[in-house]
C-alpha positions in Angstrom: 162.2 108.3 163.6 159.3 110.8 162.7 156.4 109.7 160.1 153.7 110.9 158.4 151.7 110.1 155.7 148.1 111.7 153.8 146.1 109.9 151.3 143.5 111.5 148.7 140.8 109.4 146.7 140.1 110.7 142.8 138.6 109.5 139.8 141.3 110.1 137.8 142.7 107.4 135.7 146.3 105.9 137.7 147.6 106.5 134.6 147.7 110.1 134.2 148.5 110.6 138.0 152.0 108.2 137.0 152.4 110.5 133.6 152.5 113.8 135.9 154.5 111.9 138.5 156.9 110.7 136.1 157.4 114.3 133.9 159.3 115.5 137.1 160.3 118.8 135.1 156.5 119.9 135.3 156.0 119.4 139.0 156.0 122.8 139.7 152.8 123.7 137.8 150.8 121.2 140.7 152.5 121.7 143.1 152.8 125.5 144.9 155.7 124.5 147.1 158.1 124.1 144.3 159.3 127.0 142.8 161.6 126.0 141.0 163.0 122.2 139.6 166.2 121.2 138.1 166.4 117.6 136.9 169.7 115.9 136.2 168.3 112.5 134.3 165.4 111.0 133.7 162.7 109.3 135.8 164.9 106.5 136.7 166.3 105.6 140.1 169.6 107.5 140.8 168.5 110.4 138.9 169.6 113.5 141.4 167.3 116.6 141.3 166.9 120.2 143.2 163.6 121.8 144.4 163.4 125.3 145.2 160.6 125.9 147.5 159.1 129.5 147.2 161.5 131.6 149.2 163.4 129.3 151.0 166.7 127.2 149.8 167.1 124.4 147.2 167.1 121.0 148.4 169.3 118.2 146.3 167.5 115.1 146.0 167.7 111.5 144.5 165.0 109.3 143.0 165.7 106.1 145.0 162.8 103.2 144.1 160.7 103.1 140.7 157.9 100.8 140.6 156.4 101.8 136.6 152.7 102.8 137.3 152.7 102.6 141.0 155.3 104.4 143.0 158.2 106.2 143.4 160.3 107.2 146.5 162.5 110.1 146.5 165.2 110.9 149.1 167.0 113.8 150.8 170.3 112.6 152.9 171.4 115.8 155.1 174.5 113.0 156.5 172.4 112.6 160.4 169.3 112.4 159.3 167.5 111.2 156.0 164.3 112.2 154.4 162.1 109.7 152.3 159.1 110.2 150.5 156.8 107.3 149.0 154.6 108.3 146.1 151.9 105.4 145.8 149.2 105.0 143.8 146.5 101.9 144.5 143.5 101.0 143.4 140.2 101.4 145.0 136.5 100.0 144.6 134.2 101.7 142.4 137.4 103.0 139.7 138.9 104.9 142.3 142.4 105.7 142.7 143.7 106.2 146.1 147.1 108.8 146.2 149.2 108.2 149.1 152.4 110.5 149.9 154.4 108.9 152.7 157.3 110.9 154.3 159.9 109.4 156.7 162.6 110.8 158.7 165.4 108.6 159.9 169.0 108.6 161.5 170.6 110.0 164.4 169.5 113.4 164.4 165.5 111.8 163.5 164.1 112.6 166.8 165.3 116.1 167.0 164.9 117.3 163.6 161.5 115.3 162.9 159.2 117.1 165.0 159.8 120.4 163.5 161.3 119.4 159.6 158.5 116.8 159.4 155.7 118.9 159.8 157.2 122.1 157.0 157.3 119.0 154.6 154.0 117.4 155.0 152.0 120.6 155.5 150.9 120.8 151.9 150.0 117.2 150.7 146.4 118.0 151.0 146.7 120.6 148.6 149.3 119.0 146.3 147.2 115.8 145.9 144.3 117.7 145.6 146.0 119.6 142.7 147.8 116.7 141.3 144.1 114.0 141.1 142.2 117.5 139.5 145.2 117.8 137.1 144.9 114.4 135.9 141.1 114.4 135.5 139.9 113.5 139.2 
């Protein structure tokens, strides 16, 4: 298993992180590693989707957990090894919001693939939540 996860305080309302969050069709305008986004549903578990990262190859992915106004989990299965990502949102003293992006790699090929996948996924998150809380108002 290989883990990581980055956190970012802002004074942006949790509710306008959860409306960016949740109009996946608009991710790319935060976030620089998405090129491109092709959404097959709405924001509802199940819904399947493809991100193109800037000069690399789609990935096919599936939201898997929904929690309204708190988090979301998406998923990419490659058959030996699975990647997960936790979108969280909690609360914080003084009206802060704390974003919290949480990526796991699991399954047989984990170990191997981990090490050197984990890190090209994760590299951004400081600038994505950075990105995402000024967005929102943060």
């Amino acid at each position: 298993m290989w883990e990581y996860e980055y956190s970012h305080e802002t004074s942006a309302p949790r509710e306008a992180v959860w409306r960016h969050w949740s109009d996946m069709a608009s991710w790319p305008r935060w976030n620089d590693g998405i090129q491109t986004i092709d959404v097959e549903g709405p924001f509802s578990v199940g819904t399947t989707f493809t991100m193109t990262p800037p000069g690399d190859e789609p990935i096919r992915m599936r939201l898997v957990e929904i929690e309204p106004g708190e988090s979301f989990t998406d998923e990419m299965d490659a058959g030996d090894f699975v990647v997960r990502t936790e979108h969280r949102l909690e609360p914080v003293t003084a009206g802060l919001t704390r974003i919290v992006y949480r990526t796991v790699i699991t399954g047989q090929a984990a170990d191997r693939v981990g090490p050197e996948l984990g890190p090209e996924i994760t590299a951004d998150f400081p600038e994505v939540l950075a990105a995402l809380a000024k967005l929102a108002g943060g």
